[in-house]
TORVO-288655 format. One record per residue (C-alpha): x, y, z; residue in one letter; residue number from 1. Coordinates in steps of 0.5 Angstrom, whole numbers, plus 500, padded with zeros to 3 digits. Layout:
<sites>
> X_Y_Z_A_NUM
...
</sites>
This chain:
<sites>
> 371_420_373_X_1
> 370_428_374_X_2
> 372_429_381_X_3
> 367_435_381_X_4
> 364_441_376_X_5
> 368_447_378_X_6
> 366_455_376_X_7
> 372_459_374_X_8
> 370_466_374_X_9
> 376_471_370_X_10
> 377_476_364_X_11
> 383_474_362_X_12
> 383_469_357_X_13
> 390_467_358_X_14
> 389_466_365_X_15
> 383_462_364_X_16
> 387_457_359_X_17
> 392_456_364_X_18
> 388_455_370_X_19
> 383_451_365_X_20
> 388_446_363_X_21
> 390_445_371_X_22
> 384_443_373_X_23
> 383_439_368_X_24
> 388_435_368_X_25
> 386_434_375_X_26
> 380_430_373_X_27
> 376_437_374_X_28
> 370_439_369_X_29
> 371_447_367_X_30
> 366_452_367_X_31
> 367_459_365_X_32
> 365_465_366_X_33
> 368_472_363_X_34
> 364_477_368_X_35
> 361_477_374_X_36
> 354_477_372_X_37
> 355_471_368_X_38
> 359_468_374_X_39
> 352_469_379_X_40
> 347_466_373_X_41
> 352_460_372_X_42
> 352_459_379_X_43
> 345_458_380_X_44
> 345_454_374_X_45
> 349_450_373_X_46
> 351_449_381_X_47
> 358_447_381_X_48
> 363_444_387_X_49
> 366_450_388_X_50
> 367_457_384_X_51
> 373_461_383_X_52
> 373_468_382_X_53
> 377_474_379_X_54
> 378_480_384_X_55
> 378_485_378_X_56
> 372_484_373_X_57
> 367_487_368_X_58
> 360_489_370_X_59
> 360_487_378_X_60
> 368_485_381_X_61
> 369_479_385_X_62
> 367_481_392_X_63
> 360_483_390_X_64
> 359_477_387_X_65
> 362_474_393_X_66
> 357_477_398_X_67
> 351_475_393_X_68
> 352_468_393_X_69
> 355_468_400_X_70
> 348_472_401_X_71
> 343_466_399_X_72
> 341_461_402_X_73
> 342_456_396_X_74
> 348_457_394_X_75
> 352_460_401_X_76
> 354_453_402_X_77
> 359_453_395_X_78
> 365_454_396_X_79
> 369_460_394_X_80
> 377_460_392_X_81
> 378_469_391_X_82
> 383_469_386_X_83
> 388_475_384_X_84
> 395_478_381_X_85
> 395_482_386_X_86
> 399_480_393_X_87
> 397_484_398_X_88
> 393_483_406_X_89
> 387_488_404_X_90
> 386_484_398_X_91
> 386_478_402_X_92
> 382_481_409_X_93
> 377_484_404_X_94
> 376_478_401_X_95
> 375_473_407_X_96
> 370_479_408_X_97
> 365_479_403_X_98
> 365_471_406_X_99
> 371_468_401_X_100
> 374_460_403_X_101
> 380_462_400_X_102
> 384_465_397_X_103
> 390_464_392_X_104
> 394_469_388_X_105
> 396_468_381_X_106
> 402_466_380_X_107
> 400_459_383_X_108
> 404_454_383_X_109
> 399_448_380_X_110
> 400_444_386_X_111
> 398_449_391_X_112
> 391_451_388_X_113
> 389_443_387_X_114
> 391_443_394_X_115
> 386_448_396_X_116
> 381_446_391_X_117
> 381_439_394_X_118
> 381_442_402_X_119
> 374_445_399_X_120
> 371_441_396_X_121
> 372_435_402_X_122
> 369_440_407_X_123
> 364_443_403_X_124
> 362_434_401_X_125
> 362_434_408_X_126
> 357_439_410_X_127
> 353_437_404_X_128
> 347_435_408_X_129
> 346_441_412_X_130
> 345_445_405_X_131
> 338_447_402_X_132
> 336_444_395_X_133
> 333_449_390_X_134
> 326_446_389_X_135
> 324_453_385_X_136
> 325_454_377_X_137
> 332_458_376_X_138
> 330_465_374_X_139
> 337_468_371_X_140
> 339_475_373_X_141
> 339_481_368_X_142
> 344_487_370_X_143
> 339_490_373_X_144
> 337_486_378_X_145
> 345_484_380_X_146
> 345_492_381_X_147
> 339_492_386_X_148
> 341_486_390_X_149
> 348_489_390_X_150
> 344_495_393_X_151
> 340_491_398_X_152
> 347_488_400_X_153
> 350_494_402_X_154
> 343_498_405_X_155
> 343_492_409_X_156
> 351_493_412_X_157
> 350_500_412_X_158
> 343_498_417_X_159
> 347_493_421_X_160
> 354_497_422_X_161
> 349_503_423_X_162
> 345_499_429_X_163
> 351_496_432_X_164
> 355_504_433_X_165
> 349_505_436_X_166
> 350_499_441_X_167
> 357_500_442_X_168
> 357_507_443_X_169
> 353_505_450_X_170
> 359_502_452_X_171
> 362_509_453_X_172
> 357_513_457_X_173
> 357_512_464_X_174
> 350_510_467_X_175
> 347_505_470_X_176
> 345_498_468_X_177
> 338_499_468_X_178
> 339_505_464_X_179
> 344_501_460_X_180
> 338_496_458_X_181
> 332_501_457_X_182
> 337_504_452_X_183
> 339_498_449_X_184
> 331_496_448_X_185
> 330_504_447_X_186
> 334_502_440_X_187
> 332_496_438_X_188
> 325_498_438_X_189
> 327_505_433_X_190
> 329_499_429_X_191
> 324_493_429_X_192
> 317_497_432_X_193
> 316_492_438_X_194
> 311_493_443_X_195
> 314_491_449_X_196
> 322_490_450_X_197
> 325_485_455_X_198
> 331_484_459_X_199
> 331_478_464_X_200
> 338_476_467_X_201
> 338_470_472_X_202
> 343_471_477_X_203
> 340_478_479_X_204
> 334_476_478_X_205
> 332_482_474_X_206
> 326_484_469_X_207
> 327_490_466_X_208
> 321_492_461_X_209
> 320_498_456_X_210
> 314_499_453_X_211
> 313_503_447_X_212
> 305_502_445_X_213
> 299_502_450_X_214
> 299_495_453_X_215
> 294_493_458_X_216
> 296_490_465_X_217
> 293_483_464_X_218
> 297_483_457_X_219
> 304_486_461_X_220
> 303_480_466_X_221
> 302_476_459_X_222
> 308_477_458_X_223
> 312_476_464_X_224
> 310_469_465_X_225
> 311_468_458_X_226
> 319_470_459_X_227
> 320_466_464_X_228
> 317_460_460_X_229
> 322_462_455_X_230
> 327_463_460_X_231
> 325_455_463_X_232
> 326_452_456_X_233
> 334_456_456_X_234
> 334_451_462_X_235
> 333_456_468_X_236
> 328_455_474_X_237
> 326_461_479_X_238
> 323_457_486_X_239
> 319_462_486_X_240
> 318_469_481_X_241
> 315_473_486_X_242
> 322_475_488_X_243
> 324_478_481_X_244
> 325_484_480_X_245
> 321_488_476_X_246
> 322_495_474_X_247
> 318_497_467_X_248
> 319_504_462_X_249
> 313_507_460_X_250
> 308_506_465_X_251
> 305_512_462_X_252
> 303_506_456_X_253
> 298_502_461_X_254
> 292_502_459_X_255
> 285_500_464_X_256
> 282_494_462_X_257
> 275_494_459_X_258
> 271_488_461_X_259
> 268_489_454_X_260
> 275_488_451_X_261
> 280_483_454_X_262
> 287_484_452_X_263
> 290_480_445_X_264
> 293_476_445_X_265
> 302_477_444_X_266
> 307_473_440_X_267
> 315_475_442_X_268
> 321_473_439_X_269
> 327_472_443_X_270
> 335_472_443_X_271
> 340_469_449_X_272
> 345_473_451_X_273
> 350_469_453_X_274
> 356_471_457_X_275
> 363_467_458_X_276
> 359_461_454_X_277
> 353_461_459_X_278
> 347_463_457_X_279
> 346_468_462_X_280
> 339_471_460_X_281
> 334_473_455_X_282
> 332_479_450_X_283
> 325_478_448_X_284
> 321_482_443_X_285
> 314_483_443_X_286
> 308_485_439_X_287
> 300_483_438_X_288
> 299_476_435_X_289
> 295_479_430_X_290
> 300_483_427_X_291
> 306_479_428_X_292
> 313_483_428_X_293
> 317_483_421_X_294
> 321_478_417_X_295
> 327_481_419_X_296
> 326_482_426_X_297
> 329_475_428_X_298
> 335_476_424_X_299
> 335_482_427_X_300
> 337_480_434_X_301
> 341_475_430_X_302
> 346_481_428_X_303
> 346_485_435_X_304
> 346_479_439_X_305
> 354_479_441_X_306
> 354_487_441_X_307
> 347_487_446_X_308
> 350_482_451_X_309
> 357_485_451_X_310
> 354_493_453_X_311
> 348_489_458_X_312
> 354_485_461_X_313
> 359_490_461_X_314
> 354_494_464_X_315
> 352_489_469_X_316
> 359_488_472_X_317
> 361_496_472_X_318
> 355_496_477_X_319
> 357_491_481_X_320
> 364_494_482_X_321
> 361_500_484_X_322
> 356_497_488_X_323
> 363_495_492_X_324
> 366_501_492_X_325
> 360_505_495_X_326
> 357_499_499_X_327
> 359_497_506_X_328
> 362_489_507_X_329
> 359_488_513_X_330
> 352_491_513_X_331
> 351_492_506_X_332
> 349_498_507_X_333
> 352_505_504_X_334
> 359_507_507_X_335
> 363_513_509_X_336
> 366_515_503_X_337
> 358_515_499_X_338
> 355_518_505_X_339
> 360_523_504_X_340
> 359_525_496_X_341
> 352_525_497_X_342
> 351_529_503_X_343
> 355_534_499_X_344
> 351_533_494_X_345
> 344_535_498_X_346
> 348_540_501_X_347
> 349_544_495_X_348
> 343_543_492_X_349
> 339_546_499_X_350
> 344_552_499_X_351
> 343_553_492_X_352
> 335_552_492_X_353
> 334_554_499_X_354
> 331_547_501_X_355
> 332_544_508_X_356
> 334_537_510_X_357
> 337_534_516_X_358
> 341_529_518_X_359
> 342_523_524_X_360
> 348_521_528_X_361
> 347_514_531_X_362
> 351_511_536_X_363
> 351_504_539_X_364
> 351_505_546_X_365
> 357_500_551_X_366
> 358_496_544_X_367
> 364_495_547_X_368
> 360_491_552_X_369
> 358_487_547_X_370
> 365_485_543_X_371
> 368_483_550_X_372
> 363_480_553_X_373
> 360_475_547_X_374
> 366_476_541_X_375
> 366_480_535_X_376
> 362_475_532_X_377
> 357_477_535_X_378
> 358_485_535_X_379
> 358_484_527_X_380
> 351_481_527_X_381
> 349_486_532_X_382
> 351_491_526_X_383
> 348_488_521_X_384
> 340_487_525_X_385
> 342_494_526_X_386
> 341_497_519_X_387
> 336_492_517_X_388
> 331_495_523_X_389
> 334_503_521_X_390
> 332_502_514_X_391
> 325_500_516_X_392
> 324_505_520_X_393
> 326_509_513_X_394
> 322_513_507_X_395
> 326_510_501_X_396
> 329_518_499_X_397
> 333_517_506_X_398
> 339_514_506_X_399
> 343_510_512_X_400
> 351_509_511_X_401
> 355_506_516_X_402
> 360_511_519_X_403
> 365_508_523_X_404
> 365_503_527_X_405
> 359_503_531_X_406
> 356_509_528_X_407
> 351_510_523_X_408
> 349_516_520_X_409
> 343_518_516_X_410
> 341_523_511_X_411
> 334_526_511_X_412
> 332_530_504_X_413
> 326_535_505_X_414
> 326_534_512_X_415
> 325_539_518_X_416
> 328_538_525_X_417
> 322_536_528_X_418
> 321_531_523_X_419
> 327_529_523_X_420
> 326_529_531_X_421
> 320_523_530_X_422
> 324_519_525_X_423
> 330_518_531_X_424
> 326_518_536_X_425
> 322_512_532_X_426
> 328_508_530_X_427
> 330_509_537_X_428
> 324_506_540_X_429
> 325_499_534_X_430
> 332_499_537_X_431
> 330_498_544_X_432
> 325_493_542_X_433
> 328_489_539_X_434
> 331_483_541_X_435
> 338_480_537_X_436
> 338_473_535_X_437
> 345_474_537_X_438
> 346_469_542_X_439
> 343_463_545_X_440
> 339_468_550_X_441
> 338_474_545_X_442
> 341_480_546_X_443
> 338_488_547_X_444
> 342_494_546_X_445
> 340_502_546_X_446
> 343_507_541_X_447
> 343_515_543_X_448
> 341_519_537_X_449
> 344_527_534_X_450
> 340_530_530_X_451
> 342_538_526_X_452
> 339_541_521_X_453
> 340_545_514_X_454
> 339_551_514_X_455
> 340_553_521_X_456
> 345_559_526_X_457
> 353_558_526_X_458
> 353_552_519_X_459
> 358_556_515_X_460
> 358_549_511_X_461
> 357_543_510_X_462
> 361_540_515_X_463
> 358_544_521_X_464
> 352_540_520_X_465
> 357_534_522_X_466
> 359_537_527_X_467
> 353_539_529_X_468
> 349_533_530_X_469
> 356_530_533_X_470
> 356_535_539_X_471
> 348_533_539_X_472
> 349_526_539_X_473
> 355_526_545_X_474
> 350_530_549_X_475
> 345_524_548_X_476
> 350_520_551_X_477
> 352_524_557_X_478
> 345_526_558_X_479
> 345_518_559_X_480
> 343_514_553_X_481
> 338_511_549_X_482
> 335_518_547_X_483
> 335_523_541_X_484
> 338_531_542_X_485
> 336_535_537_X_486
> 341_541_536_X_487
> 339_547_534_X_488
</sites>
């Protein structure tokens, strides 16, 4: 009883002879083919067990007759044994490339090949069920139309290895995460023609949407609430998705409703980004239903998904670690060293364009009271109630750092030093207000304020504007605190 049909692919009759009477005398039946091309149409037509291929042979050699046959969903499943005279480690890794099983060098011992061949066929018996059956008639291949699948073959590589440089090339330029998605679906949107590109990560609660055609409002809100039925059915759930961030490209591409004319409706194929075996959000493409996205588009995404998470979660981590280094522990607000690289960077600009801005130093009044009278802990929850409440008195083109201590400082771009004067004395009155859930009784602190201001008489350079608003500040305090001094 034959213990399967093998296709034994080589232009070497005396090695086709010899490895013929092995197989065969193993129990195997023996079909030959003397060319590649004839090696491609007796697989599909007589559908061995397993093929064995010569690495050098006329008209197509074995790595392209590999990768078509590994390429087709019918015959992907049998398996491949690469067979060469030749023993060296490129020949071997370009085989295993092209999508070969095995691979065994001529000059074989007999029992060495039948070991490798049982391995195979066992395996591939194994898996059998989960392969395809042809169900269409075989259409043998001229010569011509191997060279064009070969060609297609190779386009598509070059496609793919095109894509996945671009992707990787991310990897290297420093920019921020949101910068890094927009980037990312900027390039898959070149490539597929989507309408609306998403990204959506669950642990930062973070949408980031890219649109690249004219989209209604109710069609982009369409959208979102699909994206996170899709997330719901990767097992994620948001008590409440109000709280998701959401930062959107190309808003120039929002059009005005029409009453007359309601949104299409959208159809979306998406990817899991999975990250240290977790899924850790979605990549999701969207385009009208009535005019479906290509057959190629899911696969696509199957391609550039690893490169995809990869960059996007590089980019993610890198921008956490930067967030720490320029972040305060306690407060969450911008440290000393933040405050100090951008103050130089809007001291420079100002100087250069002739432009104004001002800046706040902030100090607690008797903090030291406090500490000692309810204990640090206590202080430290006073400090952070404070930068919350000085943020809420702020535009969002102002920054707050936490100094030193009890020292806050505050950096007002395109600000005069009466306005400057009005932003202090606001925050002042918060703060004097405002009652601390920092003990059982609630507690009330003051702060004194000193404000300086670019350009004005005596700054020679950015330095002098700190030690300008320092001076301010210390006269507050003298003047009796919980007040604002403005220094010309």
């Amino acid at each position: 009883m034959s213990k399967g049909n093998i296709l034994l692919a080589d232009d070497n009759k005396l090695v086709v002879k010899v490895t013929s009477a092995i197989l065969e005398g193993a129990d195997y039946d023996v079909i030959v083919a003397w060319d590649g091309l004839e090696a491609i149409n007796k697989t599909y037509t007589e559908e061995p067990d397993l093929v064995i291929l010569d690495i050098e042979m006329p008209k197509i050699n074995g790595y392209q007759v590999c990768r078509l046959l590994k390429d087709d969903e019918f015959t992907r499943g049998i398996p491949i044994v690469m067979l060469t005279g030749r023993d060296q480690q490129s020949d071997m890794f370009w085989g295993m490339k092209t999508g070969a099983d095995a691979y065994v060098t001529k000059g074989f011992k007999p029992e060495q090949l039948l070991t490798v061949i049982e391995d195979q066929i066992e395996q591939s018996r194994r898996t059998q069920g989960n392969q395809k059956q042809r169900d269409v008639p075989v259409k043998l291949l001229d010569e011509s139309a191997v060279i064009g699948r070969v060609i297609d073959l190779l386009d598509s590589k070059l496609f793919e290895s095109t894509i996945l440089n671009e992707l990787g090339a991310l990897a290297s330029v420093s920019q921020d995460y949101r910068g890094t998605v927009k980037s990312v679906l900027e390039i898959i949107a070149r490539v597929v023609g989507n309408s609306v590109g998403v990204v959506l990560m669950f642990e930062e609660e973070a949408m980031i949407i890219r649109l690249n055609r004219p989209t209604k409002m109710e069609g982009l809100v369409h959208i979102q609430d699909d994206v996170l039925e899709l997330a719901r059915g990767h097992g994620w759930e948001l008590a409440n998705p109000d709280r998701i961030k959401v930062s959107v490209y190309g808003e120039e591409y929002i059009r005005e409703s029409k009453e007359q004319a309601p949104e299409r409706d959208y159809a979306h194929i998406h990817i899991p980004l999975k990250a240290h075996d977790r899924v850790a959000g979605l990549l999701v493409l969207s385009n009208y239903a009535s005019r479906p996205l290509g057959r190629t588009a899911q696969s696509i995404l199957n391609v550039i998904q690893n490169q995809v998470t990869i960059v996007i979660d590089n980019a993610r981590l890198y921008e956490g670690a930067r967030q720490l280094a320029i972040t305060d522990g306690l407060t969450k607000i911008h440290n000393h060293r933040f405050f100090q690289e951008l103050f130089e960077k809007e001291y420079n600009r100002a100087d250069r364009y002739n432009t104004i801005f001002s800046m706040i130093m902030l100090d607690i009044d008797l903090f030291k009271n406090v500490n000692d009278s309810y204990g640090h802990l206590c202080g430290d929850e006073i400090l952070v109630g404070l930068a919350n409440l000085i943020k809420s008195c702020l535009r969002s083109m102002d920054t707050v750092a936490r100094y030193g201590g009890e020292e806050f400082a505050i950096l007002l771009p395109e600000t005069n030093g009466s306005e400057a004067t009005y932003t202090a004395e606001r925050i002042r009155k918060a703060v004097e207000d405002y009652v601390f859930d920092a003990s059982d009784q609630g507690l009330r602190i003051t702060v004194s304020q000193g404000v300086a201001t670019f350009p004005s008489p005596g700054i020679q350079g950015r330095f002098d504007i700190i030690a300008k608003a320092d001076e301010a500040l210390y006269q507050a305090k003298d003047a009796g605190r919980n007040r604002v001094v403005f220094k010309e």
